[in-house]
TORKOL-550882 format. One line per 3 residues: for each residue x, y, z of N, C-alpha, C, CB. Coordinates in nm, 2 decimals. Atoms other than C-alpha are relative to their C-alpha. Glycine has a CB too. Layout:
X,Y,Z,X,Y,Z,X,Y,Z,X,Y,Z | ...
END
This chain:
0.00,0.07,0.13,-4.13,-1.92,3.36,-0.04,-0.15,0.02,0.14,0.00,-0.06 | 0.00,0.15,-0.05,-4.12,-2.28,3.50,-0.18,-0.03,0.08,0.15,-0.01,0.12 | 0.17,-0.02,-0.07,-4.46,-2.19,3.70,-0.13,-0.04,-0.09,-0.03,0.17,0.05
0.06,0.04,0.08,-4.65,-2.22,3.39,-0.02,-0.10,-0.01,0.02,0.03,-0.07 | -0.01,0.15,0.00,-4.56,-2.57,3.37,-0.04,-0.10,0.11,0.12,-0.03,-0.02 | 0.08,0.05,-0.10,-4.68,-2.66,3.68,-0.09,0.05,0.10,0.05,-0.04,0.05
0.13,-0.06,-0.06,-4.98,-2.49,3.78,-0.11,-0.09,-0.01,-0.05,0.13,-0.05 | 0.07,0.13,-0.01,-5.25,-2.71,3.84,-0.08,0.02,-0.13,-0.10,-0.02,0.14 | 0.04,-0.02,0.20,-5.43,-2.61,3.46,0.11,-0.08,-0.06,0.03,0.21,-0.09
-0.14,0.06,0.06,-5.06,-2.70,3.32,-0.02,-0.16,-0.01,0.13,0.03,0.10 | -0.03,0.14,-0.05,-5.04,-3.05,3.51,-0.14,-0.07,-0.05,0.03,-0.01,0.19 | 0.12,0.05,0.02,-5.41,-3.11,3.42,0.02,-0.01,-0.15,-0.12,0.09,0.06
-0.08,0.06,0.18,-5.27,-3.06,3.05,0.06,-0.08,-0.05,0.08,0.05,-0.07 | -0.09,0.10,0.02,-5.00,-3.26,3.11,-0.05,-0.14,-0.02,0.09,0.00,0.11 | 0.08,0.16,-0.02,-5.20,-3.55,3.21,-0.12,-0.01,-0.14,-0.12,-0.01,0.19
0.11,0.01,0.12,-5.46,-3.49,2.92,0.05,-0.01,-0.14,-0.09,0.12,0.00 | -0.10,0.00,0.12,-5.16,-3.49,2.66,0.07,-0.13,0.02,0.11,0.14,0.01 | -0.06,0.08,-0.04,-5.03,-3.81,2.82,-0.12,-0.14,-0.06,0.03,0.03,0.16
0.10,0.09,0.05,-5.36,-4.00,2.76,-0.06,0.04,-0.13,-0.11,0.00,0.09 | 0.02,0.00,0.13,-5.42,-3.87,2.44,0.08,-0.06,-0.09,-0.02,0.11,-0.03 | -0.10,0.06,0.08,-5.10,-3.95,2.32,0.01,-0.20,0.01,0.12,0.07,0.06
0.04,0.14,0.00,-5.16,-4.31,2.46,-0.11,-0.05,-0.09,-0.04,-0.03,0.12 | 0.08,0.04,0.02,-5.45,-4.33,2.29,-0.04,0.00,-0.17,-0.07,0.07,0.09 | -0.03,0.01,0.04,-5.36,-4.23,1.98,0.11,-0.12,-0.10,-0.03,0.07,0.04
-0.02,0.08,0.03,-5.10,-4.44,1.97,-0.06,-0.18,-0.01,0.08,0.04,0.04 | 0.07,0.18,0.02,-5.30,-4.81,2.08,-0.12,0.03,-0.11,-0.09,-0.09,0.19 | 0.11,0.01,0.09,-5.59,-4.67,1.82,0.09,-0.02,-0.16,-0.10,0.16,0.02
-0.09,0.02,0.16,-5.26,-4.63,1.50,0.05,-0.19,0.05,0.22,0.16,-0.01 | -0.08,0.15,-0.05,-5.09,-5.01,1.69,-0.15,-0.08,-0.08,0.02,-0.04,0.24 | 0.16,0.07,0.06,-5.51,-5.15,1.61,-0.04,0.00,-0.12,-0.12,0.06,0.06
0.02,-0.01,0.14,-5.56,-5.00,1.28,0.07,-0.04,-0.09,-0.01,0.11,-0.04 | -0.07,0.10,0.05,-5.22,-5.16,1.18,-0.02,-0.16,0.00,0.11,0.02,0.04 | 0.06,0.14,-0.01,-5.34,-5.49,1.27,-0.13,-0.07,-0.06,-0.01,-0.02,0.11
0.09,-0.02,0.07,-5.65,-5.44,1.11,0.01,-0.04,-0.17,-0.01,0.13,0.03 | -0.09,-0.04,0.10,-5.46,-5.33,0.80,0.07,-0.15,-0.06,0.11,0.10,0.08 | -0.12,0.10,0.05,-5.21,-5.61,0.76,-0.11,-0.17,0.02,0.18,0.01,0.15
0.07,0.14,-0.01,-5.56,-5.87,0.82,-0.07,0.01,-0.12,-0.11,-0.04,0.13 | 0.06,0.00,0.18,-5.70,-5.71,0.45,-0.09,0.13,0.00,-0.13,-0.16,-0.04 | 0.09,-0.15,-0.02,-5.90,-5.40,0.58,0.05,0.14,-0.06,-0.03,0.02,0.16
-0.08,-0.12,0.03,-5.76,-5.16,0.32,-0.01,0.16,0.08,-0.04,0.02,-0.14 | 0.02,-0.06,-0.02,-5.93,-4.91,0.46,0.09,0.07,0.14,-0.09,-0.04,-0.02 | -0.08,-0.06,-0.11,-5.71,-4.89,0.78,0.12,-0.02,-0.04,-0.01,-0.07,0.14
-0.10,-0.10,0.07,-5.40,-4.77,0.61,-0.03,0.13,0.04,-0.01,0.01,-0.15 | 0.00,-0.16,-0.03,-5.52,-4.44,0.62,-0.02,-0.01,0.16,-0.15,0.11,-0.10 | 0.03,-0.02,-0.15,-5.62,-4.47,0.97,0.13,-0.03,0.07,-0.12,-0.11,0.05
-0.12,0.02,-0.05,-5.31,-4.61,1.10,0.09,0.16,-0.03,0.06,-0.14,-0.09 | -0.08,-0.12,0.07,-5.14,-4.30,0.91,-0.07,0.10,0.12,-0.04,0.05,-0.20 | 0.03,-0.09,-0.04,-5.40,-4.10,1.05,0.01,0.05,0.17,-0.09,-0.01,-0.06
-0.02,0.00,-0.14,-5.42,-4.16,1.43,0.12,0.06,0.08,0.00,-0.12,0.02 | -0.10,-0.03,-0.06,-5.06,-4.07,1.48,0.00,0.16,-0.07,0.13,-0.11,-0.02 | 0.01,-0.17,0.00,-5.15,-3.67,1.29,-0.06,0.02,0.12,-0.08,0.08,-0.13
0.11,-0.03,-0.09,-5.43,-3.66,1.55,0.10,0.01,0.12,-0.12,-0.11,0.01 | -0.07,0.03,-0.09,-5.18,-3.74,1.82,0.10,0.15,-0.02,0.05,-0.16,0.00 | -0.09,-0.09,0.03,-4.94,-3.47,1.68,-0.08,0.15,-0.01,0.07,-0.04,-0.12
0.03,-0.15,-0.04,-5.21,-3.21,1.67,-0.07,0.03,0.16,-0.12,0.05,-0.11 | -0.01,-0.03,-0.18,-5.26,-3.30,2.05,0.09,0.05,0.05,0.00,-0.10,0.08 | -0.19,-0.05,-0.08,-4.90,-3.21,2.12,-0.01,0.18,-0.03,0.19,-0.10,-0.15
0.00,-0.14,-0.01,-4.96,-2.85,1.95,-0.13,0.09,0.03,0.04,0.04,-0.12 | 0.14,-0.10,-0.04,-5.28,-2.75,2.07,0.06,-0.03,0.18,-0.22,-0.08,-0.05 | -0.02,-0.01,-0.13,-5.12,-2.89,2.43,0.12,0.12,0.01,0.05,-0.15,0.06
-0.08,-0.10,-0.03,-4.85,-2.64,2.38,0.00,0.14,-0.05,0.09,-0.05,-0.01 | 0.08,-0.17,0.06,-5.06,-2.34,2.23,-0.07,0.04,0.17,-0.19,-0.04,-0.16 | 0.10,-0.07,-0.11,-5.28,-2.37,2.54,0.08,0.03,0.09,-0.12,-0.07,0.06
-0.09,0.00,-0.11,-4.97,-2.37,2.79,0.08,0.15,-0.09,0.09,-0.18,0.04 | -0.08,-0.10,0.08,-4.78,-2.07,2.54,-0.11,0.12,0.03,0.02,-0.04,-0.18 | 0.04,-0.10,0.02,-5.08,-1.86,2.48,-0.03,0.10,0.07,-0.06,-0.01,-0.05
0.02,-0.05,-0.13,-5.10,-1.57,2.71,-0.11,0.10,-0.04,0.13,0.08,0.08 | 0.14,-0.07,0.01,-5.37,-1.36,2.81,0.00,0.13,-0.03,-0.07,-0.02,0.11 | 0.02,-0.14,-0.01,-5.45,-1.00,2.72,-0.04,0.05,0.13,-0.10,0.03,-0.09
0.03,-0.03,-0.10,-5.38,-0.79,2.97,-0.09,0.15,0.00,0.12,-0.02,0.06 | 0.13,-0.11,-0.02,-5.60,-0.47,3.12,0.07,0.09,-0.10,-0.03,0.09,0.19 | -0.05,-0.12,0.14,-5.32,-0.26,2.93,-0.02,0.01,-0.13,0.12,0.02,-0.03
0.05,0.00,0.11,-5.34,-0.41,2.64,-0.11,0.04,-0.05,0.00,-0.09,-0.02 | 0.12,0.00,-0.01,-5.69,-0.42,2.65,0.00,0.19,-0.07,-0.05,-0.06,0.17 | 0.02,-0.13,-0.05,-5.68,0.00,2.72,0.11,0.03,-0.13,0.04,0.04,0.17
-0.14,-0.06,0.11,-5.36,0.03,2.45,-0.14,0.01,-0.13,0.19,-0.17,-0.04 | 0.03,0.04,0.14,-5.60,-0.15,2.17,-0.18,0.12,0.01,-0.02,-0.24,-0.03 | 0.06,-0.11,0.00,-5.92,0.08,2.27,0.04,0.14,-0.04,-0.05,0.02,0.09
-0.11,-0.16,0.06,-5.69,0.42,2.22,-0.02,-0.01,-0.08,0.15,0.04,-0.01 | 0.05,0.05,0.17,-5.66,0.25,1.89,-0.09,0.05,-0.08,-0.06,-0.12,-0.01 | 0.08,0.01,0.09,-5.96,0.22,1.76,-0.05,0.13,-0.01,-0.09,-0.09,0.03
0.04,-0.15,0.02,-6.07,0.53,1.91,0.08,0.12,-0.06,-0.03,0.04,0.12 | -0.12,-0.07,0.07,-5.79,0.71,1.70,-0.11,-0.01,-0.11,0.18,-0.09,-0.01 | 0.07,0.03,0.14,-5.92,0.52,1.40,-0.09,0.07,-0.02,-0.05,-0.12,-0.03
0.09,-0.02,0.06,-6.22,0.59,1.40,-0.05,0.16,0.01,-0.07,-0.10,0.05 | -0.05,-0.11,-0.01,-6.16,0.97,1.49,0.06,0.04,-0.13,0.08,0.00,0.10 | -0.03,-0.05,0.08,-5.97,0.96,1.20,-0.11,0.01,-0.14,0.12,-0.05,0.00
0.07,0.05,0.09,-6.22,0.80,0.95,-0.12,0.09,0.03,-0.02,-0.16,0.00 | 0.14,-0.09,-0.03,-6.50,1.06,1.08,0.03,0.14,-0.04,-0.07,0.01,0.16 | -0.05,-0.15,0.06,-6.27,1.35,1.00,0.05,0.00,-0.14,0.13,0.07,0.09
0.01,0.04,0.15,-6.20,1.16,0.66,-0.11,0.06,-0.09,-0.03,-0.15,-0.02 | 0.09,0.01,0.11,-6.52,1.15,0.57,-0.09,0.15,-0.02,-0.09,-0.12,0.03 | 0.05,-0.08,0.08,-6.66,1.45,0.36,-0.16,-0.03,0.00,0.08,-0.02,-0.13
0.19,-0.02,0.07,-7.07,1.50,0.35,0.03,0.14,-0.12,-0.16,0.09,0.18 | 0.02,-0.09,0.12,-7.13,1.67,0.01,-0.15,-0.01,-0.01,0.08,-0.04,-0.14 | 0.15,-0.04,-0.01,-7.48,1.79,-0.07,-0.01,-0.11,-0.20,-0.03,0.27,0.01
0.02,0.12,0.09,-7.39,1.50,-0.38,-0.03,-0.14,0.06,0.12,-0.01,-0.08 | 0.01,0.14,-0.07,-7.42,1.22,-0.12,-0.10,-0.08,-0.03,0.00,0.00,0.13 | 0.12,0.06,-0.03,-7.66,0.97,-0.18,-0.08,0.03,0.14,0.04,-0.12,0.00
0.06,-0.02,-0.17,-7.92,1.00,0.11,0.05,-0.16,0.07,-0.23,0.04,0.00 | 0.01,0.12,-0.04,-7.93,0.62,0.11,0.16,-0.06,0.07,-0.07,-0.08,-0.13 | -0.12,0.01,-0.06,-7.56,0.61,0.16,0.08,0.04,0.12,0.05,0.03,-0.06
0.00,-0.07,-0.14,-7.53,0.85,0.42,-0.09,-0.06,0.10,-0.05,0.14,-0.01 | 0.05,0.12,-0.16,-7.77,0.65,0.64,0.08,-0.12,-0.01,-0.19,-0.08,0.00 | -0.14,0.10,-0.07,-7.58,0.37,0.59,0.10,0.03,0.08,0.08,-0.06,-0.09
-0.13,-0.02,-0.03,-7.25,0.52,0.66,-0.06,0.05,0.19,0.08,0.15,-0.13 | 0.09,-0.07,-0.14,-7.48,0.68,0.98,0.02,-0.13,0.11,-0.20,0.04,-0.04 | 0.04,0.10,-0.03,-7.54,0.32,1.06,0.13,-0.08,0.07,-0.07,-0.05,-0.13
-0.12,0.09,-0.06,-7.22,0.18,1.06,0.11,0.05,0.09,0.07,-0.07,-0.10 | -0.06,-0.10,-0.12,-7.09,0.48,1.28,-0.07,-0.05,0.11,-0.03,0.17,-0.01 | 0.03,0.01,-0.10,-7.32,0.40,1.50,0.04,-0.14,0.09,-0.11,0.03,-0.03
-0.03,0.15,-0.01,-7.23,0.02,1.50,0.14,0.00,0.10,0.02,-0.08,-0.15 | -0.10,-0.04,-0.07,-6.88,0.11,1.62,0.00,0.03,0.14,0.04,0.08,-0.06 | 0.02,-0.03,-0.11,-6.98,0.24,1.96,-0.08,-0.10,0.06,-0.06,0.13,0.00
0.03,0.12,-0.06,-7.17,-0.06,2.06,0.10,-0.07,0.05,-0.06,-0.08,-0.09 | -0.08,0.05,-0.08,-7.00,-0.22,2.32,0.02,-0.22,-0.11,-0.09,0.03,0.21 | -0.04,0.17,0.09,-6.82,-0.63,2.17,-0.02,-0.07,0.07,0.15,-0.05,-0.04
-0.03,0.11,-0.10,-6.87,-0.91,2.33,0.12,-0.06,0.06,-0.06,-0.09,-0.05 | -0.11,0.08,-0.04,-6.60,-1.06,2.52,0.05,-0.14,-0.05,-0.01,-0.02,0.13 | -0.03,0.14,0.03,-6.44,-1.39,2.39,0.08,-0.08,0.10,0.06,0.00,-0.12
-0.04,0.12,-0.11,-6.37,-1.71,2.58,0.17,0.03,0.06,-0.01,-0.17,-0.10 | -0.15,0.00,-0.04,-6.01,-1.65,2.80,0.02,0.17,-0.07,0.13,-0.16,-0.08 | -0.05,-0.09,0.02,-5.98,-1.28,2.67,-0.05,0.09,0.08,-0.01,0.02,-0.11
END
């Protein structure tokens, strides 16, 4: 549990959540001073600098939370689909009323399904 928190990724978070948060705060400290010299405009900025800082805090502790899909998973959520889509082929009914044009489509997007997905970033 605790290992998470200090793995060198983690500590590299830690430190990137440390300087953001610094940085947020001397940019809200500046836009108050700003502010209070006539620059309506830094109000909102003052306000705003310290959300920014607070959506550093939950994206630093999304990326340290979120875990990775593992090979099972992976193998659980293929079963899946290949269920689904097993089922939706034994759903579907050809009648000699089908559109033709619909039936190639439907052809089309059967076929689409078996195309391998691209992988996404950390999955």
């Amino acid at each position: 549990m605790l290992s998470k928190y200090f793995s060198r990724r983690a500590i590299g978070l830690h430190v990137a959540l440390v300087f953001w948060i610094a940085l947020c705060a001397s940019a809200s400290y500046w836009q108050v001073g700003r502010a209070l010299q006539g620059n309506s405009l830094s109000y909102m900025y003052s306000f705003e600098w310290p959300v920014f800082g607070i959506a550093g805090v939950l994206g630093w502790w999304a990326m340290l939370n979120l875990e990775k899909v593992t090979e099972d998973d992976e193998v659980e959520r293929r079963e899946y689909e290949d269920n689904m889509r097993a089922q939706a082929q034994a759903a579907r009914i050809v009648s000699e009323e089908e559109d033709p044009q619909l039936a190639a489509y439907n052809d089309h997007l059967a076929k689409l399904t078996h195309v391998p997905k691209k992988r996404l970033w950390g999955h």
